[in-house]
C-alpha positions as CSV (number, residue, x, y, z in Angstrom):
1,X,43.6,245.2,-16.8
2,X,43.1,248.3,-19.5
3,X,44.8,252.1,-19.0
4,X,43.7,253.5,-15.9
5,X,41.5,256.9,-16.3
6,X,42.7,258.7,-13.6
7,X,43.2,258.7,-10.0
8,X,39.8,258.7,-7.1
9,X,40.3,259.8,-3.7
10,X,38.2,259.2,-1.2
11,X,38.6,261.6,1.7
12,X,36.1,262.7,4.6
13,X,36.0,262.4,8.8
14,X,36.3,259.6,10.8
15,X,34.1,256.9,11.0
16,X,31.7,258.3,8.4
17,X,31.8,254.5,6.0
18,X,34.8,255.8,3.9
19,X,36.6,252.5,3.6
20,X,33.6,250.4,3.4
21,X,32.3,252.4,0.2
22,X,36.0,252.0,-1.1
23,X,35.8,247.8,-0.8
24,X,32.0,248.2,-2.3
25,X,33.2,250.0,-5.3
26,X,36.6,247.6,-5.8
27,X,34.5,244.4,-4.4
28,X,36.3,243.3,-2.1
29,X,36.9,243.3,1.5
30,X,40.8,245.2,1.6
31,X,40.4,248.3,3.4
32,X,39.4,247.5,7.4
33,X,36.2,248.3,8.0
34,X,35.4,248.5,12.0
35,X,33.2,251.0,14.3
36,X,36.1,253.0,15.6
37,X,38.0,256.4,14.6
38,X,41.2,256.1,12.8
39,X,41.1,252.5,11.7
40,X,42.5,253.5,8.1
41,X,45.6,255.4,8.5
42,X,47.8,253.9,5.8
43,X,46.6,255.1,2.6
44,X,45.1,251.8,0.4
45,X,44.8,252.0,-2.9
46,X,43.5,249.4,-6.0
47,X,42.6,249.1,-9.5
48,X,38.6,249.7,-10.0
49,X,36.6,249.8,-13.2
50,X,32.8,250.8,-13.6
51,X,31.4,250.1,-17.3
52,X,34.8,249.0,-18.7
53,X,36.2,252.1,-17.7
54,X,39.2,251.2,-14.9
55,X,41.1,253.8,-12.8
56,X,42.8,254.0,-9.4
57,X,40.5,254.2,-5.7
58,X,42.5,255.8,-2.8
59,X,40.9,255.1,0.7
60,X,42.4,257.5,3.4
61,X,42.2,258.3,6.6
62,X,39.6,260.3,8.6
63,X,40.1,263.9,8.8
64,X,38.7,266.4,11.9
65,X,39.4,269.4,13.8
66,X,40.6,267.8,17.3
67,X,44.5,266.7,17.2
68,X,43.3,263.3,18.0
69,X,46.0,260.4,17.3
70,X,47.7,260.2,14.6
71,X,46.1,263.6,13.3
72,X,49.2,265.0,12.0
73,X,50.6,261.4,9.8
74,X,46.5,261.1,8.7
75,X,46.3,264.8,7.2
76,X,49.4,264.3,5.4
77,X,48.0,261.6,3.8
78,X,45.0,263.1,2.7
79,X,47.0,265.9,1.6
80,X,48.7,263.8,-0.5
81,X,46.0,262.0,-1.9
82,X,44.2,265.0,-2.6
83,X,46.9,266.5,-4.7
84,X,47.7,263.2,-7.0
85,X,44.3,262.6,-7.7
86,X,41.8,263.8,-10.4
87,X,38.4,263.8,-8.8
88,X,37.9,264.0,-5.1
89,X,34.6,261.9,-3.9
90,X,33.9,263.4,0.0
91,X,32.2,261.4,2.4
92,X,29.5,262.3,4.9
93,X,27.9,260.9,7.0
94,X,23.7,261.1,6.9
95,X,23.1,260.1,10.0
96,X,25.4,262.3,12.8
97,X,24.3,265.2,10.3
98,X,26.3,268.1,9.1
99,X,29.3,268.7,11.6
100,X,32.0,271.0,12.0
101,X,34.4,268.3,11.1
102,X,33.0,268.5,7.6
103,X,33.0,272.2,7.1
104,X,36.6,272.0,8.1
105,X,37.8,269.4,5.3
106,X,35.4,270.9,3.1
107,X,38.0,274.7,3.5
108,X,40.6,272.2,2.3
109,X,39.1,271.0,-0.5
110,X,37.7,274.0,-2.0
111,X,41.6,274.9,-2.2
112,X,42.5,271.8,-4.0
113,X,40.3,273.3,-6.9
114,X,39.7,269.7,-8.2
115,X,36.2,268.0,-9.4
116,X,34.3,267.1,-5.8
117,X,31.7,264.3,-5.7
118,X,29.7,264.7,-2.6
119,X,28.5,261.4,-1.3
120,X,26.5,261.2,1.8
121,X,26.8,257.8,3.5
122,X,24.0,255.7,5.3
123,X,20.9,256.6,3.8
124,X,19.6,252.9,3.8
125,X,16.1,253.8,4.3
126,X,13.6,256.3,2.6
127,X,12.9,258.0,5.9
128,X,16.8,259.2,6.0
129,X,16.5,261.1,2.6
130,X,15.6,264.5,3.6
131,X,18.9,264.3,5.7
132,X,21.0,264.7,2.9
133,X,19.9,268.4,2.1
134,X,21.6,270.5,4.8
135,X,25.4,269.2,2.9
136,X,24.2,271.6,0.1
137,X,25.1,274.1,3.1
138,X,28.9,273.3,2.0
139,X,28.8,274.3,-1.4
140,X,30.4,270.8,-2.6
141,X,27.2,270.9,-5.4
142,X,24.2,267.9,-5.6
143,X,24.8,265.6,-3.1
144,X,24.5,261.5,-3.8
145,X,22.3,259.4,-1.3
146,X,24.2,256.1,-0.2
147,X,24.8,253.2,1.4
148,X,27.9,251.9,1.5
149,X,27.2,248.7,3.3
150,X,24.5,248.1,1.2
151,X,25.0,248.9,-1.8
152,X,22.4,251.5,-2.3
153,X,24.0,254.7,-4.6
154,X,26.4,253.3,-5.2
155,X,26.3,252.9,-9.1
156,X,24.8,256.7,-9.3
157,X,28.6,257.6,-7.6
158,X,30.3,255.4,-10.4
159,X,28.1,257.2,-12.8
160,X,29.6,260.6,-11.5
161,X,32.9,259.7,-11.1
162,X,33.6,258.5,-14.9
163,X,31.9,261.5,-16.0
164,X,34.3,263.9,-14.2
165,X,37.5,261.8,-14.8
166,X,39.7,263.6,-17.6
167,X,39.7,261.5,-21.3
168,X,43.2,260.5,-20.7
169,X,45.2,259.1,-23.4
170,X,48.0,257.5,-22.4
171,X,51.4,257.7,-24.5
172,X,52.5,254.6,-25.8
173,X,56.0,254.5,-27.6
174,X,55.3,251.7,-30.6
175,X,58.6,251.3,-32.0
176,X,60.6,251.3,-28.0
177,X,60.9,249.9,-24.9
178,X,59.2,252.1,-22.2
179,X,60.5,251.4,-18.5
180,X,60.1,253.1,-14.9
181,X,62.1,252.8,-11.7
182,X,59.5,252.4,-8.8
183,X,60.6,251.5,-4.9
184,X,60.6,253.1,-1.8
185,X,62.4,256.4,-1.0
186,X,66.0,256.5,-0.8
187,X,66.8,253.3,-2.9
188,X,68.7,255.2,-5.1
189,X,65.8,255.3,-8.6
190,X,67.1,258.5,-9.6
191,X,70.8,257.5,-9.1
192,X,70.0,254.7,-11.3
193,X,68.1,256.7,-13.7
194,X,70.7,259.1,-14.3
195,X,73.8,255.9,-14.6
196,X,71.4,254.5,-17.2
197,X,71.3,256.8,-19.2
198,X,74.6,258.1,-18.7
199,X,76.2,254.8,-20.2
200,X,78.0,255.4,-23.9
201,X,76.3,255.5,-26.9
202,X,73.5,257.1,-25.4
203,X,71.2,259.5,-27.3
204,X,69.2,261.7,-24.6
205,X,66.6,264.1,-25.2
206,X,63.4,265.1,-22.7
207,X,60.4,265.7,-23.6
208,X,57.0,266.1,-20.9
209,X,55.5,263.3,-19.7
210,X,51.5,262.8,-20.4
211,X,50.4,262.8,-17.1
212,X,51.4,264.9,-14.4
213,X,54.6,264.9,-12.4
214,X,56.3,262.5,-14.9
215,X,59.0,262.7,-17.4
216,X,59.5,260.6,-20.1
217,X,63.5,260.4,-21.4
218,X,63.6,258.6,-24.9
219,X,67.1,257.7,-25.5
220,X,69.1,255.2,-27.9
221,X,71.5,252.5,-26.6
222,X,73.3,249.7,-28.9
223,X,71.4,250.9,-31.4
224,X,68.2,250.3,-29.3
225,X,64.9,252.5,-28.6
226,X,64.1,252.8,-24.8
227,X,61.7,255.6,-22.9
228,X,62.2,255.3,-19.0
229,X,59.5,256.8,-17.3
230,X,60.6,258.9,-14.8
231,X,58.1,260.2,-11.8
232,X,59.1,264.3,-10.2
233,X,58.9,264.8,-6.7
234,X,55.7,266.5,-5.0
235,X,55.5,269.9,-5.6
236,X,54.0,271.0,-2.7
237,X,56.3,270.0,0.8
238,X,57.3,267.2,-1.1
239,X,60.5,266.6,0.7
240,X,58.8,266.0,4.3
241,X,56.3,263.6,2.6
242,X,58.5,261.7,0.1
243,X,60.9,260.5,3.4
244,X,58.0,258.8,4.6
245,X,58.0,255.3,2.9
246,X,54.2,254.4,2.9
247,X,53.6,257.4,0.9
248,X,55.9,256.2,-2.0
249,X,53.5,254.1,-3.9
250,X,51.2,256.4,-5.4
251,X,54.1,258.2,-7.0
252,X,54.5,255.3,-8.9
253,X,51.0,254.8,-10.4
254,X,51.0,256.7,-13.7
255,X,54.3,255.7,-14.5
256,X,53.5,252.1,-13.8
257,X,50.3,252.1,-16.3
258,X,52.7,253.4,-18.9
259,X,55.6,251.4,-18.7
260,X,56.0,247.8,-20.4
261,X,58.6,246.8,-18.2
262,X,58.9,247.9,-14.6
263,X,62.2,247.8,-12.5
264,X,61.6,247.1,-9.0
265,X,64.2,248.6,-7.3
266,X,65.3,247.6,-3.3
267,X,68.2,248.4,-1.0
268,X,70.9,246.0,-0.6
269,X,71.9,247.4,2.8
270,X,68.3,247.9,4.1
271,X,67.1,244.7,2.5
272,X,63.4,243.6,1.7
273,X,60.3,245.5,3.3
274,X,57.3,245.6,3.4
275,X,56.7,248.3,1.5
276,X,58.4,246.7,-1.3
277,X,55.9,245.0,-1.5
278,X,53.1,247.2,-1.4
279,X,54.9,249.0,-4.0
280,X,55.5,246.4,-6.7
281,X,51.8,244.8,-5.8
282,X,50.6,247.5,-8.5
283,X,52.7,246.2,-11.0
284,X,51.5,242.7,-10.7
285,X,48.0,243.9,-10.7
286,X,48.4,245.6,-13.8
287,X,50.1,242.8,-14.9
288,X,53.5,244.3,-16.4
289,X,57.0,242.8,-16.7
290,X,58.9,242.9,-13.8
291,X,62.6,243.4,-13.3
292,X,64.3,243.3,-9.8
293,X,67.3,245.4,-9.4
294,X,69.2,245.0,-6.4
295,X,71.3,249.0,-5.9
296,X,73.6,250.0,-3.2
297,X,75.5,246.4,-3.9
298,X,78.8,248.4,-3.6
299,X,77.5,248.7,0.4
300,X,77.1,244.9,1.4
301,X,79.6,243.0,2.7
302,X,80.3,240.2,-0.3
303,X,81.1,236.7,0.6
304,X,81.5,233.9,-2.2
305,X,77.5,232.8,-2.2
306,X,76.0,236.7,-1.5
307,X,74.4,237.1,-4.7
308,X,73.1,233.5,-4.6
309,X,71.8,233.9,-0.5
310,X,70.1,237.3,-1.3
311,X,68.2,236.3,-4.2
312,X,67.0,233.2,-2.1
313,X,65.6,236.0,0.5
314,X,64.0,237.9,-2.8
315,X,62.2,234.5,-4.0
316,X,61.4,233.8,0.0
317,X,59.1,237.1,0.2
318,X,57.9,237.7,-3.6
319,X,56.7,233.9,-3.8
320,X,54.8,235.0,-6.8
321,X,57.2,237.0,-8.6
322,X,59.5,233.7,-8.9
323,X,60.0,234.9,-13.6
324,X,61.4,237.9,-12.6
325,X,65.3,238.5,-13.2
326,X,67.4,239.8,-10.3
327,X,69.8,241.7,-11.3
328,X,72.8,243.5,-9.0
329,X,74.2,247.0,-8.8
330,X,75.7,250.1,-7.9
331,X,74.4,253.3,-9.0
332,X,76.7,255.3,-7.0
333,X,80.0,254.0,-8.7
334,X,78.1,252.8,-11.8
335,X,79.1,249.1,-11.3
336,X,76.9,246.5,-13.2
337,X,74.8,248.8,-15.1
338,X,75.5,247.0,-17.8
339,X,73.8,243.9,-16.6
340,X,70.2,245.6,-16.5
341,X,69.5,246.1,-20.2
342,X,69.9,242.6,-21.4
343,X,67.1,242.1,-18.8
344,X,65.1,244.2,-20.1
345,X,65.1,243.2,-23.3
346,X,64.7,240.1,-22.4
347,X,61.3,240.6,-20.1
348,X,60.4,242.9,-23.2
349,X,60.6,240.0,-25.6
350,X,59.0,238.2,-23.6
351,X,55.6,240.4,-22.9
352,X,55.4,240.1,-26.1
353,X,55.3,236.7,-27.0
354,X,53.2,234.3,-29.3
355,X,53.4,230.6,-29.2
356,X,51.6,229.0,-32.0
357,X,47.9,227.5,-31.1
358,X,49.0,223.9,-32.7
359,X,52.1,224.3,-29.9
360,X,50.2,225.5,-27.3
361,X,47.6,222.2,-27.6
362,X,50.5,219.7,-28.1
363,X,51.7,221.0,-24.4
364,X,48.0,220.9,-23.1
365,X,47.9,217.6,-23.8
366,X,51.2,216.4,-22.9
367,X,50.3,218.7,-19.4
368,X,47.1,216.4,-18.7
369,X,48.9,212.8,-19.6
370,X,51.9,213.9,-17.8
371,X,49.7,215.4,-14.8
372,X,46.2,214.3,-14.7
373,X,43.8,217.0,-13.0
374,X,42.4,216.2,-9.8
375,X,38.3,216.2,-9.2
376,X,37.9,219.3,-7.6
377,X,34.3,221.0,-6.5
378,X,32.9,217.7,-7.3
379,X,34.3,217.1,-10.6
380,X,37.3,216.8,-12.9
381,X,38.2,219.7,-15.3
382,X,39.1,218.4,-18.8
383,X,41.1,221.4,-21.3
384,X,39.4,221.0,-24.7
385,X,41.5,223.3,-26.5
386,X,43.8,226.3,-25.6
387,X,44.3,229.5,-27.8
388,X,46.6,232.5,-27.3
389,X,44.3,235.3,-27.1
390,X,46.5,238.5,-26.7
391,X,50.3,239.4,-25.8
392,X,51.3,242.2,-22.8
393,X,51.0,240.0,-20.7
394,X,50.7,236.9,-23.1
395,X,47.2,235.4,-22.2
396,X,45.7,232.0,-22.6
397,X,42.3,230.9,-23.0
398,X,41.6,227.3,-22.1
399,X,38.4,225.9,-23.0
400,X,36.9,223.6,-20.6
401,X,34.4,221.3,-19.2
402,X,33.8,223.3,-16.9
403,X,35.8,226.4,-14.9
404,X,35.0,225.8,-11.6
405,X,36.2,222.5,-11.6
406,X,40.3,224.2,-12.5
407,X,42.1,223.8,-8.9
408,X,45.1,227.3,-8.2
409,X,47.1,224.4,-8.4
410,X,47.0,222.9,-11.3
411,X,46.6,226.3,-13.2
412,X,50.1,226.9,-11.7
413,X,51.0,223.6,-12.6
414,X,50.1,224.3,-16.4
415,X,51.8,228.1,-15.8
416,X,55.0,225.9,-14.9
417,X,54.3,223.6,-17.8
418,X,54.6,226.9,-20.3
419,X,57.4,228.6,-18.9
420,X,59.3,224.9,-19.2
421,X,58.6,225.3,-22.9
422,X,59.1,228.9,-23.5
423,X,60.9,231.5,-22.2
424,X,58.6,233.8,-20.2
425,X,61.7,235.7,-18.1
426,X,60.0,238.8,-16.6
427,X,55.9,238.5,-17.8
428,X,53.3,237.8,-16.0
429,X,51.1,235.0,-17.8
430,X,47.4,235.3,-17.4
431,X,45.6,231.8,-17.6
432,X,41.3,232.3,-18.5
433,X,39.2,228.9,-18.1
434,X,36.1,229.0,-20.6
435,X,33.6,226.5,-20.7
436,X,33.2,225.0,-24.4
437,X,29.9,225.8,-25.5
């Protein structure tokens, strides 16, 4: 996936079709969609593109007046989401009518002072039209007629949203290697931010960061150019919502779309959560190099296999993250900090590479004597030829018979085949199937 435009909230009461609008507009079914109040209380959020235009969809929780449960955790959610993102689409509902509820969230978003997209849900039939005329009454501009469950409106809202979201350009550093830190709260990324670049031979200078609430440091080491990425706290009662761990992976968003290689960054004493996962799920998406980097190391107890059992658990719960490095530390005492930049370097390298299209056949080939592909929806997929087709992540077109007939399996089978032939520590490779015209 490209740069991401922005950041899209979707915010409004309960039960009003928020979530099933967000999996209509990122098609697919991720958010829980079910007839009861305060389903969605996590925040979810996912890549989304309308007209080749991609940018980040935030489902949240319903707001209303009543302290029903899970009020308090829901609003500062919604608070959040508010404040990180850069147009605001509010939800009503066309059918229960205008409600108190709404007149309350719509007080809270006239204060975020941010672009407002009013879209009022369940208008599936002419007859429900006229409905949508008393939202005007909260000053949120034109309201949209739609459907979210079927579809109707829905490409009008896509319409609206590009044209409010800000013509970002993202900073790219051409001649160095741009990182970030991401991970839940209280790993210990700003520990290890300052260690790195408090090592010798380091050049540092700041300068702001293109998007909000990010810093990017450049800074020299052995000789080498490197930008890490850096994302500030919250400005507003950031301390009470930064403790809380399912809030920590929207922090990392912008800094994530910027970076070539991200360092994923868990707790040695804690050990692996869920929310690492959640949290490093973005970076896969958006398809960057991946370093894991195991801090507080200084903390654990260390018998004669601990590095080796640990990184068994790592492989155990990121079964698809099996190229990247895992690397061990201490930011507190500055131990192994050493051991990160080769990493780097190496996933860097690697992002970047290009393996000749002569090559790249020869292993095809040998890939389909040595493996034969199985018949699969009633056929057997034959690779013609196979052609690099970009780098970040490297990307490989195959040209075949026909694409449906390409099993997961095999793909990963000729994935495996690749990174038997070239070193492809850290990247993501992204395999297309084209059928030869």
């Amino acid at each position: 996936m490209g740069s991401s435009r922005g950041i899209v909230a979707i915010v409004g009461t309960p039960n009003v079709g928020k979530s099933t609008i967000f999996n209509r507009i990122i098609e697919q079914r991720l958010a829980i969609v079910e007839d009861t109040s305060g389903i969605t209380r996590d925040r979810i959020y996912s890549r989304a593109s309308w007209l080749t235009q991609e940018f980040t969809l935030i489902d949240t929780g319903g707001i209303e007046i009543a302290n029903a449960p899970f009020q308090t955790q829901i609003r500062a959610q919604v608070e959040i989401a508010i404040e990180e993102a850069d147009v605001i689409v509010y939800v009503a509902d066309g059918r229960t009518g205008l409600t108190d509820n709404d007149r309350f969230v719509a007080k809270m978003l006239y204060k975020a002072k941010k672009p407002v997209i009013l879209a009022v849900n369940k208008i599936d039939d002419i007859a429900f039209i006229d409905a949508i005329h008393e939202f005007y009454a909260l000053g949120l501009g034109d309201p949209i007629a739609v459907s979210g469950s079927h579809g109707i409106g829905i490409g009008d809202l896509l319409d609206k949203i590009i044209e409010l979201l800000p013509e970002k350009e993202i900073k790219r550093y051409d001649d160095a290697i741009s990182f970030s830190l991401i991970g839940r709260p209280n790993v210990g990324k700003s520990s290890l931010t300052n260690a790195l670049l408090g090592q010798e031979r380091v050049i540092v200078s700041n300068i702001e960061g293109t998007t909000r609430d990010s810093i990017d440091t450049p800074f020299v080491r052995d000789g080498k150019n490197y930008v890490v990425i850096d994302t500030a706290g919250l400005k507003k009662k950031g301390k009470i919502y930064e403790s809380v761990d399912k809030y920590a992976a929207l922090r990392a968003l912008s800094a994530i779309d910027r970076s070539d290689v991200v360092l994923l960054v868990i707790d040695a004493e804690t050990g692996i959560t869920q929310q690492d996962k959640h949290v490093v799920g973005y970076a896969m998406d958006s398809n960057k190099a991946i370093v894991i980097v195991v801090n507080k190391w200084d903390l654990v107890e260390h018998t004669q296999n601990a590095m080796n059992e640990f990184t068994k658990k790592i492989r155990g719960e990121f079964k698809f993250l099996d190229y990247a490095p895992v690397v061990y530390v201490s930011a507190k005492d500055r131990s192994r900090i050493q051991t990160i930049f080769p990493e780097i370097d190496v996933a860097y390298s690697s992002y970047n590479m290009r393996v000749g299209t002569s090559t790249l056949n020869e292993i095809m080939q040998d890939a389909q004597i040595m493996n034969p592909t199985p018949i699969f929806n009633g056929g057997r997929l034959k690779i013609f030829f196979a052609n690099q087709v970009t780098t970040c992540p490297p990307t490989f077109v195959l040209f075949v018979n026909n694409p449906s007939y390409m099993h997961f399996s095999y793909e990963r089978y000729i994935e495996n085949r690749l990174r038997d032939c070239f070193d492809f520590t850290g990247t993501p490779i992204k395999i297309i199937c084209r059928e030869r015209k």
